[in-house]
N, C-alpha and C positions, 0 to 999 in steps of 0.2 A: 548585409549577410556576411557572415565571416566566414573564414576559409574553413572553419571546423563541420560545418553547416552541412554542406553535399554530405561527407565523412557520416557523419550524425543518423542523416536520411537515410543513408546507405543500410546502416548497423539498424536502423530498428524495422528497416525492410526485412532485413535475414532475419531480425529473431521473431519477426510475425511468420513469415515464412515457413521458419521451423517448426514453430510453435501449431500453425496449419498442420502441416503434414506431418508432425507426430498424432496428432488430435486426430488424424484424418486413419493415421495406423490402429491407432488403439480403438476406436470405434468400427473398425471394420473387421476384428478379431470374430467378433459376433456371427458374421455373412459366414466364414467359413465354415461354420456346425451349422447354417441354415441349409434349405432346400437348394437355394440358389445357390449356394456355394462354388458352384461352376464356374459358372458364369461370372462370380467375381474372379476368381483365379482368372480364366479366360480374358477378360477384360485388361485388369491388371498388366498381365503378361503382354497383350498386345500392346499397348502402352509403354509400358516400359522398353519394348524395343526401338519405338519411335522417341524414346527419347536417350538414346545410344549417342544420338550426334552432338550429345551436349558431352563437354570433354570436361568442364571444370563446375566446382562449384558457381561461379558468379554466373557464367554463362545459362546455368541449371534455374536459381533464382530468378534472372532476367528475365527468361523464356518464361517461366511459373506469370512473373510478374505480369506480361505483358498476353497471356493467357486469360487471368483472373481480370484486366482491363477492358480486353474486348469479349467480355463475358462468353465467352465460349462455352462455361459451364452448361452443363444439360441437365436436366429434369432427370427423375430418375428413369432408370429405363429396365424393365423386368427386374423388377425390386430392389434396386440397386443405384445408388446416387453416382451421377458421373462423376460429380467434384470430387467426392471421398475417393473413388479411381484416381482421378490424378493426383491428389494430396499423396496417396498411398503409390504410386507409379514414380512420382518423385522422387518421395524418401526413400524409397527403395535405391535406384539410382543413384541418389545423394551416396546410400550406404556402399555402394560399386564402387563411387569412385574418393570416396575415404578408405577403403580395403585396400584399394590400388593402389592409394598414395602410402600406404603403410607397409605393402610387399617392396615399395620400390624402395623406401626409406631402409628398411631391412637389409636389401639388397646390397644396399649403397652403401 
């Protein structure tokens, strides 16, 4: 194994990753002019506050990673795919804290 190896792994972890939770935003566009609509906001939003504790990207990823391992994913539930919820709880998230980094960069 060369030392490039880990590095490699890492990089095509993030860009499946992203690639997930952009797939998971764009496809959830939909819910919001359905019936259910609520309840995906709702969702959503609950989510994404449990995922406040994640300070950084890698940290965000990892937690995704190790999420999607121990398949925690759910069925859907009142019409509504729990994965697509966290795909989309993520990225969102993700988008928090690339804002953040760009106020502070500003700042600085």
């Amino acid at each position: 194994m060369s030392s490039s190896e880990p590095l490699l792994a890492w990089h095509e972890q993030v860009e499946r990753t992203l690639w997930l939770w952009r797939t998971g935003r764009h496809l959830a566009r939909r819910y919001l002019r359905s019936p259910q609509g609520y309840v995906y906001i709702r969702a959503v939003a609950e989510s994404l506050i449990r995922l406040q504790r994640y300070t950084t990207m890698e940290a965000l990823v990892t937690a995704y990673g190790r999420t999607v391992r121990n398949s925690r994913r759910l069925p859907f539930q009142e019409g509504i795919s729990q994965g697509m919820i966290e795909d989309v709880s993520y990225w969102l998230r993700l988008q928090q804290l690339v804002g953040r980094e760009r106020q502070t960069r500003r700042a600085g």
